[in-house]
C-alpha positions in Angstrom: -9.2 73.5 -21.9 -8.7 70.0 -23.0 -4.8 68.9 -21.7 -2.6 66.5 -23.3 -1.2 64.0 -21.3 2.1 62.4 -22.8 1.4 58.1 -22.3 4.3 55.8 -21.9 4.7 54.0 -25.0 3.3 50.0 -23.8 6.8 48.1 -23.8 6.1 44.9 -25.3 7.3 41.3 -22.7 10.6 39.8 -24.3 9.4 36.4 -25.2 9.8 33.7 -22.6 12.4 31.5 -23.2 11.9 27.5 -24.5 12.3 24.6 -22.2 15.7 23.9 -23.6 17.0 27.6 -22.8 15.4 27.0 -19.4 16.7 23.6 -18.5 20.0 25.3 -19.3 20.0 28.2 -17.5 18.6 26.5 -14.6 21.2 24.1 -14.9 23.6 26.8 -14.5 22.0 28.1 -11.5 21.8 24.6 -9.4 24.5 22.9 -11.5 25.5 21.7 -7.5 21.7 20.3 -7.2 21.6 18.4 -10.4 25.1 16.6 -9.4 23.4 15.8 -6.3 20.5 14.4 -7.6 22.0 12.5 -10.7 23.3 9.4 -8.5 19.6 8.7 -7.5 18.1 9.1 -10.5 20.6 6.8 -12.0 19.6 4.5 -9.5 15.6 5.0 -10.0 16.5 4.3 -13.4 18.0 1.3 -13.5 15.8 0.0 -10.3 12.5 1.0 -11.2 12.2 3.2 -14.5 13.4 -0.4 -16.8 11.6 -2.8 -15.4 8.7 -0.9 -15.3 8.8 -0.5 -19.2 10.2 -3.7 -19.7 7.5 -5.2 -18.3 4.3 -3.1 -19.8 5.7 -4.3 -22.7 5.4 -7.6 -21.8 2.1 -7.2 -21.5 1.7 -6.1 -25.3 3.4 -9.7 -25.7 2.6 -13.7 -25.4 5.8 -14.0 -23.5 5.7 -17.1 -21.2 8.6 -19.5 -20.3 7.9 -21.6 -23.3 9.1 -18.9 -26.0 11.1 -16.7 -24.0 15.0 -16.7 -24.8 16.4 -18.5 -22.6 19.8 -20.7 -22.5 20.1 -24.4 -21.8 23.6 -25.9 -21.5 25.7 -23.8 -24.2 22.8 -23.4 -26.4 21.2 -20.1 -26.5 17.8 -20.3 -27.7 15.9 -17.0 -29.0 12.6 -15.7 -27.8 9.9 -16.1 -30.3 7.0 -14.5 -28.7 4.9 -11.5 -30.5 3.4 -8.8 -30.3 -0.4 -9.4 -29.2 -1.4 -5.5 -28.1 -3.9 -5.7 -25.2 -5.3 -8.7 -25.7 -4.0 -9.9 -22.3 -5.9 -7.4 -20.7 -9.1 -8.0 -22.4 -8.4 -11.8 -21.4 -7.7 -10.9 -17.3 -10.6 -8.3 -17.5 -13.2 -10.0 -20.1 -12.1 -13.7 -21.0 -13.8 -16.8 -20.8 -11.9 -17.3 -17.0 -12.0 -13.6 -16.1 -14.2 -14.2 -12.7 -11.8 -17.3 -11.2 -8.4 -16.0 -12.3 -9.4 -11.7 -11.4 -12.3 -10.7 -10.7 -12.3 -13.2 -7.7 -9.2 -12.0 -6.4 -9.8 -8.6 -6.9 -12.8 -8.7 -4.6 -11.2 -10.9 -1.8 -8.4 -7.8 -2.1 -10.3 -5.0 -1.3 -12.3 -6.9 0.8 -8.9 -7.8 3.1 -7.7 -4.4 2.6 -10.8 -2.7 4.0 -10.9 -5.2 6.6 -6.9 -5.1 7.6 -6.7 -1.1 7.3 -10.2 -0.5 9.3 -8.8 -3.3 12.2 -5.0 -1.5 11.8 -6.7 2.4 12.7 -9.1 1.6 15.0 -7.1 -0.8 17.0 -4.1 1.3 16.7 -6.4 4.6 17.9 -7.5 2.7 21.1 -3.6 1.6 22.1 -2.6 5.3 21.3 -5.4 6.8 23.1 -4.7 4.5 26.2 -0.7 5.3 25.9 -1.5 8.7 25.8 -2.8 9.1 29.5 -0.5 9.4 32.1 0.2 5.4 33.9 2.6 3.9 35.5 4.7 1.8 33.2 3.4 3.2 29.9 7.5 3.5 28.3 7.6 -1.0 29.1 4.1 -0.7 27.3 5.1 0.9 24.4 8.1 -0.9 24.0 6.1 -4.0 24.5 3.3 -3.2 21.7 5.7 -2.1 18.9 7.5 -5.4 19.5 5.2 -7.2 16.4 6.8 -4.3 14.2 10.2 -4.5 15.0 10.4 -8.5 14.2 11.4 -9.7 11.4 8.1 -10.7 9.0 9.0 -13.9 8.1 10.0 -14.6 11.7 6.0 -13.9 12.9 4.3 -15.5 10.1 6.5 -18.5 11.0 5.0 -18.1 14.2 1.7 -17.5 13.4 2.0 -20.8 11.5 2.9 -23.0 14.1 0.4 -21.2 16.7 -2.3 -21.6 13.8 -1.7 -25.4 13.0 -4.1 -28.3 13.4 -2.5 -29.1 17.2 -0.7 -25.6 17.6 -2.0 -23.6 20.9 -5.0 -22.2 19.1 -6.7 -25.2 19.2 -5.3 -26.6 21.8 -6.8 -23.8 23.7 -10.0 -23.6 21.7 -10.0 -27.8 22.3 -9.6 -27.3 26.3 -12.6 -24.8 26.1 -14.5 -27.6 24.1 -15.1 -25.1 21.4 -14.7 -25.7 17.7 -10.9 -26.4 16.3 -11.0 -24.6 12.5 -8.6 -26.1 9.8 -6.8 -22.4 10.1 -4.3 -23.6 6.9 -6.6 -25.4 5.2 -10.3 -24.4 5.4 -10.7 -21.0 2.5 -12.8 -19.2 5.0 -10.6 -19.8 8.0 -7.8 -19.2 5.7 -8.7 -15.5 4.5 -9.5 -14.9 8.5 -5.5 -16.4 9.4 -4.4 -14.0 7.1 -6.7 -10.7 8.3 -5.4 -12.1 11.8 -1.5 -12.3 10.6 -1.7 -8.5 8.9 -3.7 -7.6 11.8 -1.0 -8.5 14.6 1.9 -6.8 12.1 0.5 -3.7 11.3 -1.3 -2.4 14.5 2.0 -1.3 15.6 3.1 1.1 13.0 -0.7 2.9 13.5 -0.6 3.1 16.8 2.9 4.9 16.6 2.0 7.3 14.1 -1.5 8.4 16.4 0.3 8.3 19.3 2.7 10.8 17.9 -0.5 13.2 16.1 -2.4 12.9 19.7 0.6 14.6 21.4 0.8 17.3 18.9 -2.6 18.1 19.9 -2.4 21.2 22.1 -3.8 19.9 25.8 -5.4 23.3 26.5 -7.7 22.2 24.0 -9.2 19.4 26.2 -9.0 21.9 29.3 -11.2 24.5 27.5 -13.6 21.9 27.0 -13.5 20.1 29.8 -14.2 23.7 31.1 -17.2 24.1 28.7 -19.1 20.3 30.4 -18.0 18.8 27.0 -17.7 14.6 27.8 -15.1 12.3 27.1 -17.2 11.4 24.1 -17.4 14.9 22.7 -13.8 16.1 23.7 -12.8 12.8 21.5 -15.1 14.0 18.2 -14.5 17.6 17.9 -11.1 17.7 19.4 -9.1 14.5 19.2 -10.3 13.4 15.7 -10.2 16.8 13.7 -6.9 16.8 15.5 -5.7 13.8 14.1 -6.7 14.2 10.6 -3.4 15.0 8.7 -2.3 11.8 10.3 -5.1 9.5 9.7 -5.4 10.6 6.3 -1.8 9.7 5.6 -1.5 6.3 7.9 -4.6 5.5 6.3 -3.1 6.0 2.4 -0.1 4.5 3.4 -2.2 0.9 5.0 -4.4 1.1 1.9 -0.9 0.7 -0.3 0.8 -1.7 2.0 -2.2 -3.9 2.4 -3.0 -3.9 -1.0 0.3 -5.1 -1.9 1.2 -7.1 1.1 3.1 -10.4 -0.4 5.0 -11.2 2.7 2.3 -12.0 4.6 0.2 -13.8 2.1 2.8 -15.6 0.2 4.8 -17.2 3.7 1.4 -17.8 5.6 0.4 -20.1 2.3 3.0 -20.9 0.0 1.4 -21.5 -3.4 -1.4 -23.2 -2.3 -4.5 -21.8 -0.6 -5.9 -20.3 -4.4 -8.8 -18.6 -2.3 -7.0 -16.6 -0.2 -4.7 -14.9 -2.6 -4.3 -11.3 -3.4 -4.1 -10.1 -6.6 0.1 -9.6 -6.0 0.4 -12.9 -4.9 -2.0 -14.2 -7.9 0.6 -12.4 -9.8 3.2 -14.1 -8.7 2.0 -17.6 -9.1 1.0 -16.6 -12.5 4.9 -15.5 -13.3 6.6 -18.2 -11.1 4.9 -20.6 -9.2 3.3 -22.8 -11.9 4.6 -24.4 -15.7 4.4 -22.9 -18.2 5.5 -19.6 -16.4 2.7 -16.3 -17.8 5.1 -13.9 -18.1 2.9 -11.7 -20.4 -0.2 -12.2 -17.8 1.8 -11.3 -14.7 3.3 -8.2 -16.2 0.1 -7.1 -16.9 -1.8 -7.6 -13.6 1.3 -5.7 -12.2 0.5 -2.7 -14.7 -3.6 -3.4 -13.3 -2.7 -3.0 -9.6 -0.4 0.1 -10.1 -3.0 1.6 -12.5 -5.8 0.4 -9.1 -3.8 2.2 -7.0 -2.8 5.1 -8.9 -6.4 6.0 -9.2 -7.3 5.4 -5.7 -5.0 8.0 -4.6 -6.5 10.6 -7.1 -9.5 9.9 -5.9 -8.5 10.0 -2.1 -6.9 13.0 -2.4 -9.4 14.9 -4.4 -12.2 13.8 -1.2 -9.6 14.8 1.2 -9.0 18.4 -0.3 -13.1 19.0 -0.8 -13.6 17.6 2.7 -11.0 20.2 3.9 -12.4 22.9 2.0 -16.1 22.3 3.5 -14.7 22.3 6.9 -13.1 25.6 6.3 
């Protein structure tokens, strides 16, 4: 006997809606969320969104101070630069001066911000791991050791000016020791190690605070267990305190990579315009755009375009190794 069994007829999926029927819906739904937000976009807008298309066009232009509008007296003069597509970039990147005005700088930048952030974590680990334990005194400590943070910049690289100059205290003190007293301003080696110094003192602080904090979200029973277990000081710091503190590192260390990268302050008040060898590509930039005649407008747009497109593809990268490298320890 062969029985007949009655199927519900397939109802067919009423077709989704376009983005323009779901913008409006949604903007019925959270109407209250987009009034919240609109202020700050507004703002982002104005702030960030124009000049950053303002000034990627630039770069598709021979824009310097010579041909830019400008207005002298009551005379307004028009610009009369043009359009020259990416020829800038092929002249930064390829051109006849590629090595002295980029490629130089480029390398002294990721050399000072491997050298900055690697001095920033593993100084900043040490002062957070020796906070951490239980002393006598260790509030006055803290609040000594995040002083560097909480002054002004410009105030420290004053500082570090006057204590770095031919008879400041450093050689004075290096003098009374009869050891050698380095042109710390003037020399271009000693000059990239004033500035690794300068950056060194200013951003141990913020590290250590941020580690201080992930080591006392580590649970202590942890350490008990394997204290417990005959695990050492050594091995209760590798397979306990550092997997421990990875969501922090991994962020601290994105967030000193970007900092360092584009550190002007430090840079910029420790030399002025002078010291070519020890500038980073930001403050190359800004000499470029500013701090010589005639003024590259066009060629300092486009390095700013180069570092954002640097760093944009170092954090893809950075990312993408910190998601495999979670997934293998899974």
């Amino acid at each position: 006997m062969t029985l007949a069994v009655d199927r519900p007829a397939t109802q067919s999926r009423p077709p989704r809606p376009g983005p323009i029927q779901r913008f409006k819906d949604s903007y019925r739904k959270y109407w209250y969320a987009y009034a919240m937000i609109a202020p700050v976009v507004v703002v982002l807008g104005v702030l960030v969104g124009y000049p950053l298309v303002r000034g990627f066009y630039l770069t598709l232009t021979d824009a310097d101070s010579l041909n830019s509008a400008r207005t002298i007296g009551v005379n307004h003069i028009e610009a009369t630069y043009q359009f020259i597509g990416l020829d800038n970039y092929a002249d930064i990147l390829w051109g006849p001066a590629a090595y002295d005005r980029f490629w130089s700088h480029f390398i002294w930048t990721v050399v000072w911000t491997a050298v900055c952030v690697a001095l920033h974590y593993c100084i900043g680990l040490g002062l957070a791991l020796l906070l951490n334990e239980k002393m006598r005194g260790r509030t006055l400590y803290r609040l000594l050791l995040i002083l560097p943070w909480a002054v002004p910049t410009f105030v420290t690289v004053f500082a570090w000016r006057i204590m770095l100059a031919d008879s400041g205290i450093i050689n004075s003190v290096l003098g009374s020791l009869h050891l050698g007293q380095p042109q710390w301003l003037e020399d271009p080696t000693f000059q990239r190690i004033a500035a690794i110094l300068v950056n060194t003192w200013c951003g141990v602080p913020f590290m250590m605070i941020s580690l201080l904090g992930g080591l006392q979200s580590i649970d202590a029973s942890l350490y008990e267990a394997a204290e417990m277990d005959g695990a050492n000081a050594w091995q209760r710091f590798r397979h306990i305190t550092l997997p421990g503190l990875r969501s922090v590192s991994s962020t601290v260390v994105l967030l000193g990579v970007i900092w360092t990268f584009n550190q002007f302050a430090i840079i910029f008040l420790l030399f002025g315009n002078t010291a070519p060898d020890a500038q980073i590509l930001v403050t190359w930039a800004y000499r470029l755009g500013f701090g010589q005649q005639p003024r590259e407008f066009a060629q300092s747009a486009a390095y700013g375009v180069l570092l954002l497109s640097l760093l944009t593809v170092f954090t893809t990268f950075y990312y993408r190794w910190l998601k495999r490298n979670e997934q293998l320890a899974v």
